[in-house]
C-alpha positions as a Markdown table, in Angstrom:
| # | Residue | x | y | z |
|---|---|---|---|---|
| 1 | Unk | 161.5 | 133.3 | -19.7 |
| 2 | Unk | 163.0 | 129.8 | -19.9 |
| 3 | Unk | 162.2 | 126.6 | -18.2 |
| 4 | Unk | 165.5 | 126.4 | -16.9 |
| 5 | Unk | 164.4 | 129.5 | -14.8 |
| 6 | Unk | 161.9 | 128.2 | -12.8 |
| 7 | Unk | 163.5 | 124.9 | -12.7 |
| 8 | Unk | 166.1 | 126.6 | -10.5 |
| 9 | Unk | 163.7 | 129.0 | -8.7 |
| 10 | Unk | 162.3 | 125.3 | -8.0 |
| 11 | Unk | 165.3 | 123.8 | -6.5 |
| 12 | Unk | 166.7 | 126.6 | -4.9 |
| 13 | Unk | 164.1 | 129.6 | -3.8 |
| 14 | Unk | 165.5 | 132.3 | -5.6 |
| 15 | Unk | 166.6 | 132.7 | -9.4 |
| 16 | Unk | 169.1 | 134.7 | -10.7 |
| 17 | Unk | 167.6 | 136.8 | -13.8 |
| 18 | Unk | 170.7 | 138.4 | -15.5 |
| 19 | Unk | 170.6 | 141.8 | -16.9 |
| 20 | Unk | 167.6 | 142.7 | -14.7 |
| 21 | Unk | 169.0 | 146.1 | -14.1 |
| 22 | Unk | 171.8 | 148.1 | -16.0 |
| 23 | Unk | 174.6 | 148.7 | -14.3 |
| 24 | Unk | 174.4 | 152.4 | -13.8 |
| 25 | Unk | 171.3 | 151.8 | -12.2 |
| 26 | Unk | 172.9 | 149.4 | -10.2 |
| 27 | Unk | 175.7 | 152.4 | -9.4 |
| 28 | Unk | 173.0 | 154.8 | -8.8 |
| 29 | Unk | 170.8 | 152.8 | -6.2 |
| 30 | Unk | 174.7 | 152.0 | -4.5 |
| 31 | Unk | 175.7 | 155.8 | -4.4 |
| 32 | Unk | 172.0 | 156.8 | -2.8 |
| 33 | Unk | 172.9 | 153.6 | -0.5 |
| 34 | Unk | 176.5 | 155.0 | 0.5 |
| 35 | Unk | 175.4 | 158.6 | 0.7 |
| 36 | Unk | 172.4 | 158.2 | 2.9 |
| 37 | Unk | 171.9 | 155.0 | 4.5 |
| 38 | Unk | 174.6 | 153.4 | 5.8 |
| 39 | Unk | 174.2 | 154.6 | 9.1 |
| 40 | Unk | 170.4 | 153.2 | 9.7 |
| 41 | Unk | 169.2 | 149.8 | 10.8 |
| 42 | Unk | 168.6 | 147.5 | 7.6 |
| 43 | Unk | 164.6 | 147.3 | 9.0 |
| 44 | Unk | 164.9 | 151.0 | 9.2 |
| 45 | Unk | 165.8 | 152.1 | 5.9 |
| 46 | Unk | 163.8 | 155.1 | 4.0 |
| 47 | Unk | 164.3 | 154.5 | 0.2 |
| 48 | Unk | 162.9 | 158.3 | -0.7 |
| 49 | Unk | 160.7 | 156.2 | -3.5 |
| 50 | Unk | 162.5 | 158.3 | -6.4 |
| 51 | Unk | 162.7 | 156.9 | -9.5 |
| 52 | Unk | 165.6 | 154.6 | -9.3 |
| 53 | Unk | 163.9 | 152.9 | -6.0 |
| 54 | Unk | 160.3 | 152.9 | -8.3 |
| 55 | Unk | 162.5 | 151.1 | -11.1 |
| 56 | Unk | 163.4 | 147.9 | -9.0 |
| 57 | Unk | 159.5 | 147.4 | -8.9 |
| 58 | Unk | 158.5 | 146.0 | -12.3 |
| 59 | Unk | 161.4 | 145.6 | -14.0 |
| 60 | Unk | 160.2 | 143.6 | -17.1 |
| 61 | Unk | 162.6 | 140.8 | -17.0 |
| 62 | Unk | 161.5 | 139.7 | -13.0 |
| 63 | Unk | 157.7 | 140.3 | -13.5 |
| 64 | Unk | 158.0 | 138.1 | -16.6 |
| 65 | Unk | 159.3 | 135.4 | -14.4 |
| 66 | Unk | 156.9 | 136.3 | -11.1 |
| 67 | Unk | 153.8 | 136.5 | -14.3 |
| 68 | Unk | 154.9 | 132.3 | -14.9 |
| 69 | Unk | 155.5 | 131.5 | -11.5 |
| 70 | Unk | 152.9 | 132.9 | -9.5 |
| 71 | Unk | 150.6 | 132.7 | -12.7 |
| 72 | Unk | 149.4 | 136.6 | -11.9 |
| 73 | Unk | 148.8 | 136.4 | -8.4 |
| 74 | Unk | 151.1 | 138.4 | -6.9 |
| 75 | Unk | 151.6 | 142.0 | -5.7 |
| 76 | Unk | 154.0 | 144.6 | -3.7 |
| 77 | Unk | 152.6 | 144.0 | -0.1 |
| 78 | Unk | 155.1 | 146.1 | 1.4 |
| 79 | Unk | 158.9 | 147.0 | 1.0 |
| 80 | Unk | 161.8 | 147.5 | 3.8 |
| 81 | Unk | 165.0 | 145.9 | 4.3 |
| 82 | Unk | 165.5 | 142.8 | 6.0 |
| 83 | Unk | 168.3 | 140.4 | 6.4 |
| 84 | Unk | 169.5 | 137.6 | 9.5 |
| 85 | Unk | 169.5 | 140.0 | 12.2 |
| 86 | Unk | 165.7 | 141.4 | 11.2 |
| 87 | Unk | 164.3 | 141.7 | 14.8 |
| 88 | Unk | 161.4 | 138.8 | 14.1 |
| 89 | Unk | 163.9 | 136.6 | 12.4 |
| 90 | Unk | 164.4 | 133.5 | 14.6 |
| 91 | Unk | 165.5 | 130.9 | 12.1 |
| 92 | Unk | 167.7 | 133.2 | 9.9 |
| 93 | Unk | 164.8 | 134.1 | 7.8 |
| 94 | Unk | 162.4 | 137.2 | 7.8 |
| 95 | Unk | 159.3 | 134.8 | 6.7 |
| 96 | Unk | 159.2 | 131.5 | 8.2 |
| 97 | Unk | 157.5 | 128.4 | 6.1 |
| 98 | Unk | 154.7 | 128.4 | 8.7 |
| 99 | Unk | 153.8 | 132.3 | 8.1 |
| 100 | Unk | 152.7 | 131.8 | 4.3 |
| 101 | Unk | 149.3 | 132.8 | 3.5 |
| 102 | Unk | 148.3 | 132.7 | -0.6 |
| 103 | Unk | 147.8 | 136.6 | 0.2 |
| 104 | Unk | 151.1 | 137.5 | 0.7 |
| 105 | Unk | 153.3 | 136.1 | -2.5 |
């Protein structure tokens, strides 16, 4: 994992890891989206945990780069959907900067 990837996780909050997934798992997770969920809330989503949903959770490549930044503290704390119009989102944002605690990374 290169500097130049937690430089921009630095700058920006987020980093771009390409090739995390293949792209037919990429077409798999999109036909189990299309098929079953696009008619549920985004905070209301049931994933059905098969493999494919399993797969996004330690994909090498990302816990590589969570391993460096977070230096091995980190964990899944808990996984839904959320996006701008999450019902506890006032500022656009599921998390606000005041709601970090060092046990949720």
């Amino acid at each position: 994992m290169s500097r130049e990837y937690v430089y921009q996780f630095d700058i920006n909050g987020y980093v771009i890891i390409p090739n995390a997934l293949s792209h037919s798992h990429v077409q798999r997770l999109q036909g189990f989206w299309s098929s079953n969920l696009t008619a549920h809330r985004l905070h209301d989503v049931n994933f059905d945990w098969g493999e494919d949903w399993r797969g996004l959770i330690d994909t090498e490549s990302v816990y590589s780069f969570l391993d460096i930044v977070y230096r091995s503290k980190f964990r899944l704390d808990h996984m839904f959907c959320a996006d701008e119009r999450f019902v506890s989102s006032g500022g656009q944002l599921h998390h606000q900067a005041d709601m970090f605690d060092e046990g949720i990374y």
